[in-house]
C-alpha positions as CSV (number, residue, x, y, z in Angstrom):
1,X,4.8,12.6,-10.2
2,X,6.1,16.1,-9.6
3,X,2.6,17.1,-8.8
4,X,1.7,14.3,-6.8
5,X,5.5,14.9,-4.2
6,X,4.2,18.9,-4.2
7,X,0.9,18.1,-3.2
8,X,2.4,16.2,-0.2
9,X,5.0,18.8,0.5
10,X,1.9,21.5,0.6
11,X,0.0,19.5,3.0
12,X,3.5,18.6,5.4
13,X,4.1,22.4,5.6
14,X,0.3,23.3,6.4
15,X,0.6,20.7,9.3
16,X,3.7,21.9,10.7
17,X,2.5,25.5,10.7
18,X,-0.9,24.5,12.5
19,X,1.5,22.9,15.3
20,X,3.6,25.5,15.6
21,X,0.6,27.8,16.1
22,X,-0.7,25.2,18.5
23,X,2.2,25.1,20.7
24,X,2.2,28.7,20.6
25,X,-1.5,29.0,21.8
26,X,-0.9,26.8,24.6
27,X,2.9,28.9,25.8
28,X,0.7,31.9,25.6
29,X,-2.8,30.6,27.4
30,X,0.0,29.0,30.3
31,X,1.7,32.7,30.4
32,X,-1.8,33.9,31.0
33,X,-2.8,31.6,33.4
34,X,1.1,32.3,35.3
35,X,0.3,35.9,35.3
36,X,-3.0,35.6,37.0
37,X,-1.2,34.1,39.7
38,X,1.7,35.6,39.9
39,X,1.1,39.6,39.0
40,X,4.4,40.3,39.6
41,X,5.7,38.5,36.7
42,X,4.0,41.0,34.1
43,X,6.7,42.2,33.1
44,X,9.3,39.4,32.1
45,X,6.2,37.3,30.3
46,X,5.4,40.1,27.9
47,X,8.8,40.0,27.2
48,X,8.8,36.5,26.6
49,X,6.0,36.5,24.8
50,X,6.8,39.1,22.7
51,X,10.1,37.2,21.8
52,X,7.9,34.0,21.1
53,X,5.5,35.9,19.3
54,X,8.6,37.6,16.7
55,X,10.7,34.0,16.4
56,X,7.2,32.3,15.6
57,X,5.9,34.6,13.2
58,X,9.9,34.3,11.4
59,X,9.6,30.7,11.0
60,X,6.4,30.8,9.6
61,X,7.5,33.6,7.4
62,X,10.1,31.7,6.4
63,X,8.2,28.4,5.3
64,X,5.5,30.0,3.4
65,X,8.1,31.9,1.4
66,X,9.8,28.6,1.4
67,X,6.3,27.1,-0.2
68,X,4.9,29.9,-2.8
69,X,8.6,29.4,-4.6
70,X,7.4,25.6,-4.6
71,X,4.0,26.9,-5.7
72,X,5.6,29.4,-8.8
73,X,8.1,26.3,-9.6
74,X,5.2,24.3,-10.0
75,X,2.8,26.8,-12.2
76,X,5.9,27.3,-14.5
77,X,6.1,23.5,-15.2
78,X,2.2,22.5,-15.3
79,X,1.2,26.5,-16.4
């Protein structure tokens, strides 16, 4: 049973990561497209992006951590 709820708990986190990088793609392609425009905006959009870009890549930290735990928990009972 324990391996069955990890199993599902591996494929929740995967799913929310690819979304996350998803939504991230699409701020950073609309950026993009903003800058082209608007040239004059260079500046604050790196800056955004760049603060995107570090808050993203902490969440994500944070989960996979969150998961290999769940992983090691899960070797040490079904070794």
């Amino acid at each position: 049973m324990e391996r069955i709820h990890f199993i599902k708990e591996a494929k929740h986190s995967t799913h929310a990561l690819a979304w996350q990088l998803v939504v991230q793609g699409g701020v950073m392609i609309f950026l993009g497209l903003t800058i082209v425009l608007y040239p004059q905006l260079l500046i604050l959009f790196f800056a955004f992006a760049f603060i995107l870009m570090g808050l993203g890549s902490i969440a994500a930290a944070y989960k996979i951590r969150k998961f290999a735990k769940k992983f090691d928990s899960f070797f040490d009972v079904f070794g």
